[in-house]
N, C-alpha and C positions, 0 to 999 in steps of 0.2 A: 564452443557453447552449443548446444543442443535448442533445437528451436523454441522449444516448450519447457522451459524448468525456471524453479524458484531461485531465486539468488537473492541470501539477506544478510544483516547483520545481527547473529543470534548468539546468543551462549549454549550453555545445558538445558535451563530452565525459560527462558523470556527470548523474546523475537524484537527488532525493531522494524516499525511501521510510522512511515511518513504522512500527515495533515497539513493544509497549509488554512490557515486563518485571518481573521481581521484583527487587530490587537487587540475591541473587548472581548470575545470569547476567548482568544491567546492567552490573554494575561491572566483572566480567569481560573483556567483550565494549569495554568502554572503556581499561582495559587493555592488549588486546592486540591491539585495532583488529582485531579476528573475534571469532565466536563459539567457545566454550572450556567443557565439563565448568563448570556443570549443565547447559548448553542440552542440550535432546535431539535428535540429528541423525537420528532413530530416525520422525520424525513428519512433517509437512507442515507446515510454516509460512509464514504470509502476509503479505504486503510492501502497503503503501497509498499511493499517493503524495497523496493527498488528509487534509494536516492535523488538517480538521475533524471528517473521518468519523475519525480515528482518537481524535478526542476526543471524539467520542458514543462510541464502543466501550470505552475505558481511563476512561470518566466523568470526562474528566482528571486521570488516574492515582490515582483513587480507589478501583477498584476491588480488589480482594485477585489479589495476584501481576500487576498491567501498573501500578504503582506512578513505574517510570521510563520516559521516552519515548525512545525514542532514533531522530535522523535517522541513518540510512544513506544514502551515498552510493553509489549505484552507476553502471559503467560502462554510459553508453548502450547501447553496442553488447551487452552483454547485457542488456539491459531489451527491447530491440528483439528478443535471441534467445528470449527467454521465451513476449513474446508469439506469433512466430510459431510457437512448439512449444504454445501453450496450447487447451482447450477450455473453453467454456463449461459451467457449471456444472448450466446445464439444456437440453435441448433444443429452444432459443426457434427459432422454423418460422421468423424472418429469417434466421438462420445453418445451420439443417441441414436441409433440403424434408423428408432423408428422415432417420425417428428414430433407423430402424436401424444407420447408418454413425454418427450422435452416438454409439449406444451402445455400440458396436465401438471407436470413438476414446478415449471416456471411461475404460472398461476400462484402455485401454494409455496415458493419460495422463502427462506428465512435470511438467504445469503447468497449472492450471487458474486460468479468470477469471471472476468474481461482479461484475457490475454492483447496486451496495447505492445506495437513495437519498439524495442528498448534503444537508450539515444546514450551516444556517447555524449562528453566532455561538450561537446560544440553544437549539440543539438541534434546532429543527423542522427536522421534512421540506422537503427542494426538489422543486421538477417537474422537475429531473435526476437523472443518477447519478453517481457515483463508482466507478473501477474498484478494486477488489483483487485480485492474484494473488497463486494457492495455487504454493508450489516446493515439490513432491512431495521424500520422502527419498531419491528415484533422484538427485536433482539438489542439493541443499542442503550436500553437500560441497564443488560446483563453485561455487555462491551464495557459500558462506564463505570460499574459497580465492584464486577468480577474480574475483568480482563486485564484490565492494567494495573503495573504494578510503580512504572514511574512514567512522570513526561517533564523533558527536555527542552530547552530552546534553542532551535539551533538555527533562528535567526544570524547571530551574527557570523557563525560557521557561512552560510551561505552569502552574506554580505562579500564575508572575503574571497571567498573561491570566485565570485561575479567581478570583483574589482582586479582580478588575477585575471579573468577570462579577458573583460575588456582591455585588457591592457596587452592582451596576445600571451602572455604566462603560461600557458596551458601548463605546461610542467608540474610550477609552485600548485598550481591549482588541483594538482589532480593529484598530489600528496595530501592535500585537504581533506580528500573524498572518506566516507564512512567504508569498510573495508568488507565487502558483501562477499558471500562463499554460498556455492550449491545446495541449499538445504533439502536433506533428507525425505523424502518419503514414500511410504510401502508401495508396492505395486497397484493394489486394491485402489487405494488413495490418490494415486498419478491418473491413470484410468479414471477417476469418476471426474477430477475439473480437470484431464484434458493434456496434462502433461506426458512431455515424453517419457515412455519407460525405459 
């Protein structure tokens, strides 16, 4: 693996990106296939397409309020428009020489991207990362409106792969897992959040 690339679950068309929630916005958002009162459209929220990492962060929806997981599916072509509107989270000298123009961009940001270290099966650290992207409240109208095209429960996917893990199973468990491959992107595009070319 390459230290810096995206790894999803994608078709031609649509991407999948990992949320984890409390069950009224869950259920909601399952419902009406979007986001709906209580979500707050008011904040920035972060989309994962990497499984794993989203299951060290919702401790496999054990944690209080990311309880349910939910796959979203979104429209490539705006997965692709995100990241080209997005900034890095910090001013890493491969992506801005100069700090100042980072700190100008980040200010007037619509979408930012965090490279977090990717966790196997058991929680450890990898010598890779994993991308997250932040969709700023400028944009998370257009995320809920435009972007997606289904969402998923996959609560109890994750129920079972934890009750595999606790029980030492890794194996069963890691047939469970959603099936992530290197997604694609141009040079120009690797370059601006940060990835390896």
């Amino acid at each position: 693996m390459k230290e810096f690339e995206i790894r999803a679950d994608y078709t031609n068309d649509t991407l999948v990106v990992y949320q984890a929630y409390n069950k009224a916005i869950a259920q909601s958002a399952l419902e009406n296939q979007k986001f709906c009162a209580p979500f707050s459209f008011s904040r920035m929220t972060w989309i994962k397409p990497s499984f794993l990492w989203m299951m060290e962060r919702s401790n496999y929806g054990q944690k209080s309020n990311q309880e349910y997981t939910l796959a979203i599916h979104i429209k490539r072509e705006a997965w692709e428009k995100a990241l080209q509107k997005a900034i890095l989270t910090s001013p890493e000298k491969r992506v801005y020489p100069d700090p100042h123009s980072w700190e100008r961009d980040f200010e007037n940001a619509e979408v930012y991207v965090q490279w977090d270290p990717e966790r196997n099966i058991k929680g450890t650290k990898l010598n890779y990362r994993s991308i997250q992207v932040g969709i700023s409240r400028l944009l998370i109208k257009e995320f809920n409106e435009e972007w997606i095209v289904k969402i998923e429960d996959y609560t109890p996917l994750v129920k079972k792969i934890l009750s595999f893990t606790k029980s030492g199973d890794f194996d069963k468990a890691k047939k469970l897992l959603p099936v992530e491959k290197m997604y694609p992107l141009s040079d120009n595009l690797a370059r601006k959040i940060g990835a390896t070319v």
